[in-house]
Steps between C-alpha positions, in 0.01 A plus 500: 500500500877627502786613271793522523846588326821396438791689301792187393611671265528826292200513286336196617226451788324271608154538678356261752121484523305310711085466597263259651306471203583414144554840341656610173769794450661757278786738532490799315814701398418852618789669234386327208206310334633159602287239733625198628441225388335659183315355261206507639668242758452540879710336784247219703573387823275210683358569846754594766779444247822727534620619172825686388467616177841646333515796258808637290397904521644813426780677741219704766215365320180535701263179514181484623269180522139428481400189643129346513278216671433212243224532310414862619673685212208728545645698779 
């Protein structure tokens, strides 16, 4: 799979995943105990599917994501 980033505008982003499977994914704020989407909520995109998923964030925030085959939350 791939990710990538866009910056529109000041303390927004958006991230653009995409994978030949159907996967799930997080983004975790690395300067604070925040997780997008939260609530125990993850992101799902369908096999091969392109996904941009927009966050509002913090001025120099750091975000890392986590993303996962579905149905292999295992690993």
């Amino acid at each position: 799979g791939k990710a990538s980033v866009s910056h529109p505008f000041n303390n927004d982003v958006t991230f653009e995943i995409s994978h030949p499977n159907a996967m799930r994914v997080e983004l975790y704020s690395q300067d604070r105990d925040y997780i997008w989407p939260g609530n125990n909520q993850d992101y799902y995109l369908n096999d091969g599917e392109t996904k941009s998923i927009p966050l509002s964030c913090n001025d120099g925030e750091s975000i890392c994501y986590g993303a996962w085959v579905d149905g292999d939350e295992g690993t």
